[in-house]
LUMLUM-60190 format. One record per residue (C-alpha): x, y, z. Coordinates in steps of 0.1 Angstrom, whole numbers, plus 5000, padded with zeros to 4 digits. Each point is the difference from the previous one (the first is absolute). Layout:
<pts>
XYZ
...
</pts>
This chain:
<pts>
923502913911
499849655003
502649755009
500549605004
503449915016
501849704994
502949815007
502749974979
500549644995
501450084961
502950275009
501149825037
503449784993
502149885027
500050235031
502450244997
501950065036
502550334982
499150385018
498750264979
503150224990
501250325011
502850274993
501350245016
499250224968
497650305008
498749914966
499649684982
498349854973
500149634985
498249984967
499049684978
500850154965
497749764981
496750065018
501350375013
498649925033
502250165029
500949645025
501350235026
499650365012
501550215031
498750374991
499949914964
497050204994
501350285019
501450334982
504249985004
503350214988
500649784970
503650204992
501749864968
497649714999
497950294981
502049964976
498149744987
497150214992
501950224984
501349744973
496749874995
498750354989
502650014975
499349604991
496550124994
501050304979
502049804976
497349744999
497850264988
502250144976
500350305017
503749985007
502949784985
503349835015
502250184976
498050385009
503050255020
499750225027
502050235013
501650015033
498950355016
502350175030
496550005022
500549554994
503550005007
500250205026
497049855017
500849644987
503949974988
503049995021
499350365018
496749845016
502049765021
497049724990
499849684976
501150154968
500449914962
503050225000
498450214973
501750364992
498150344990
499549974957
500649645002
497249804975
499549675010
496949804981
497249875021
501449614998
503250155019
498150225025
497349695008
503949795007
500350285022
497450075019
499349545000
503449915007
501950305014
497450165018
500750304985
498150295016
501750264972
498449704974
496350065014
500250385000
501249994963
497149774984
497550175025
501450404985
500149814963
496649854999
497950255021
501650315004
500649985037
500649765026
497050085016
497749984973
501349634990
499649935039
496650084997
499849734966
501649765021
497050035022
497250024980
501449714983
500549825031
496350075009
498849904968
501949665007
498149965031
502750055023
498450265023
502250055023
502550194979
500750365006
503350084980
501650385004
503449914985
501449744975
503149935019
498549855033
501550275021
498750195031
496750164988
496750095028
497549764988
502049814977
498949605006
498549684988
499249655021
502449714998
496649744980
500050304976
503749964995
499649634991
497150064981
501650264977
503249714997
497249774987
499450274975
503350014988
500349645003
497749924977
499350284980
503750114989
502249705003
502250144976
501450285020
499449785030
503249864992
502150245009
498949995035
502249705001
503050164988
503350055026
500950324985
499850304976
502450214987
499850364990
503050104981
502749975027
497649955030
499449615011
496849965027
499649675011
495849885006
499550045036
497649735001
501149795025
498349654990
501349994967
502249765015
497649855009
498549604977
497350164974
500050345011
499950274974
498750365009
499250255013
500550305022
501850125033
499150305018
501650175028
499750365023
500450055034
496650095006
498849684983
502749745008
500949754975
497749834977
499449764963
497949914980
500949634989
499149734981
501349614989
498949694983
500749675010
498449674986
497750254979
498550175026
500750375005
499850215036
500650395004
500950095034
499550355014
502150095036
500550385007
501450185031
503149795011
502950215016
502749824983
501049944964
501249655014
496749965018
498350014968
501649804985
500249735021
496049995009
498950074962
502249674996
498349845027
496550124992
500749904962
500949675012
496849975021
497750124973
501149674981
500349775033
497350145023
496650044969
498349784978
498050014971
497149764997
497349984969
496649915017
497849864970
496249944994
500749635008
501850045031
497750205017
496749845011
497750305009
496549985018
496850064981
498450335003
496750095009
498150104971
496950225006
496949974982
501449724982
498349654987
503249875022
501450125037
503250044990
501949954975
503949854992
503050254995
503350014991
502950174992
499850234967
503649904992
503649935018
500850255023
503850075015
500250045035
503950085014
500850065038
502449905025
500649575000
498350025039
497350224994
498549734974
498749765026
498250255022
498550194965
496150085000
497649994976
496650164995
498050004973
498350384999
496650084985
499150384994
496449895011
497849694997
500749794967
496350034978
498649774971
500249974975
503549904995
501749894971
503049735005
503550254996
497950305017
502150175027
499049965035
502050165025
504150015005
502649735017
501650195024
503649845011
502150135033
502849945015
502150165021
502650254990
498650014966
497350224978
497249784994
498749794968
496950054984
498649834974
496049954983
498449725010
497249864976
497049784994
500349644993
496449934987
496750214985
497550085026
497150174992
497650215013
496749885020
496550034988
497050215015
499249725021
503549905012
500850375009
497050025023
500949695014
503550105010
498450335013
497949795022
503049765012
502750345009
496950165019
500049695019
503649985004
500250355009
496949955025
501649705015
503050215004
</pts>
């Protein structure tokens, strides 16, 4: 692999004096929702005890399922002694308040299990729409696999103790970008204060609610896992999900996820790099009529990261092996390859400016000649 490095003349501002952040968090994830590109990561990649935050896969199953046609809103279930005993009032946990026989329709079981954390809720749709708990735990993951979040391993619906039960913090965020974007109709009622069942009122735990354009999604809490949520907020038009797992109070968490919310708008940037902006070198072209020829960028790129890691960013521009005639002007030569600290980095193609053909018979001997004596020389 070949590389040029250059300085980052287009992407360095004023210089930025603010520390990189930290939290006392065991977990913690800052996401950009447009670009999906995780800004911040303490163990984000690393397996965790998600708890209720699991619930959130469990809702997107169902979203799925009624996307496909496979299940409707108005569809009942019925409340079986094994979910209300394991789930209801008897259980001690986050619960719907659901009784054995009772038939409440998916719509009211998703308010449950969003809003009221309902662990009696999740058991229900799982028994419903698989069968078993188990078997709709294993959906959950193959689903979450086939949605590229690999980190999932889901034994339960409910988020509670279970030996190998986990999934990283980025995944978390990612799988709120999903839900985001692909079901902003149900996302909604993320954002809603409270849900009543019949004569039960839960209030959202979500503690940034409160919070200036926050609007979902989920809390999670178990002593082996400490206090977490999953996050997110617009302001201005630009949307962050914040992932913090692991704190020991339920006041902890909600003051840092306010403060770590509030950094995610403060503390990162988005900036759009265009062809234009960027002045790259020529590459070497070999075997070409030309030495090298002009590149640029393919098309605008994004690049998001902390507001001090912007003037120290690199950038190389990353051949998979030397650049050969002919070329035709829009061929792809190699990748732009952005970094900065703190942040995953940006690639993006970088292309040929101008046509550069091949050399004759005679030419190609020459340039023979000329890298033997190069190479001699050396």
């Amino acid at each position: 692999m070949f590389a040029a490095l250059l300085t980052l003349g287009a992407l360095s501002g004023a210089s930025v004096s603010a520390q990189m952040i930290d939290t006392p968090a065991e977990y913690a994830v800052i996401m950009d929702h447009a670009t999906g590109k995780i800004l911040y990561s303490k163990r984000g990649d690393e397996p965790m005890t998600p708890a209720s935050m699991t619930k959130m896969m469990t809702a997107f199953v169902v979203f799925e399922l009624i996307d496909r046609g496979e299940l409707s809103l108005t569809d009942k279930f019925t409340v079986s002694e094994d979910a209300w005993r394991r789930g209801g009032f008897p259980s001690g946990t986050s619960t719907m308040g659901l009784v054995p026989k009772d038939t409440p329709t998916v719509e009211e079981l998703l308010h449950g299990v969003i809003t009221m954390s309902g662990n009696d809720a999740c058991i229900v749709l799982a028994q419903g729409i698989s069968g078993s708990e188990e078997a709709f735990s294993r959906r959950m993951t193959e689903m979450a696999h086939e949605l590229g979040l690999s980190s999932v391993n889901f034994v339960n619906t409910t988020g509670l103790e279970g030996d190998g039960h986990v999934v990283s913090a980025e995944d978390l965020a990612r799988l709120a970008k999903m839900t985001i974007d692909k079901y902003p109709q149900y996302y909604e009622w993320y954002s809603l204060p409270s849900y009543t069942w019949r004569e039960y009122t839960q209030a959202n735990r979500n503690p940034l609610l409160e919070v200036a354009g926050a609007d979902g999604l989920k809390t999670g809490h178990l002593e082996s896992s400490g206090y977490g949520l999953t996050a997110s907020a617009v302001r201005d038009g630009v949307r962050r999900t914040i992932v913090v797992n692991g704190l020991p109070t339920m006041a902890a968490r909600a003051q840092e996820s306010e403060r770590l919310m509030r950094v995610a708008f403060q503390s990162f940037d988005l900036k759009t790099i265009g062809p234009e902006t960027l002045v790259l070198p020529d590459v070497e072209v070999w075997l070409g009529e030309a030495r090298a020829v002009p590149v640029s960028l393919a098309e605008p790129i994004e690049v998001a990261g902390h507001k001090a890691a912007f003037s120290k960013a690199n950038v190389e521009i990353v051949l998979d092996g030397p650049v050969k005639a002919p070329l035709k002007k829009g061929d792809q030569v190699g990748r732009l390859v952005i970094t900065m600290e703190g942040s995953e980095p940006t690639e993006a193609p970088i292309i040929a400016e101008a046509d550069v053909k091949k050399l004759g018979f005679v030419g190609m001997a020459l340039e023979g000649v000329r890298t033997f004596i190069s190479s001699s020389n050396d």
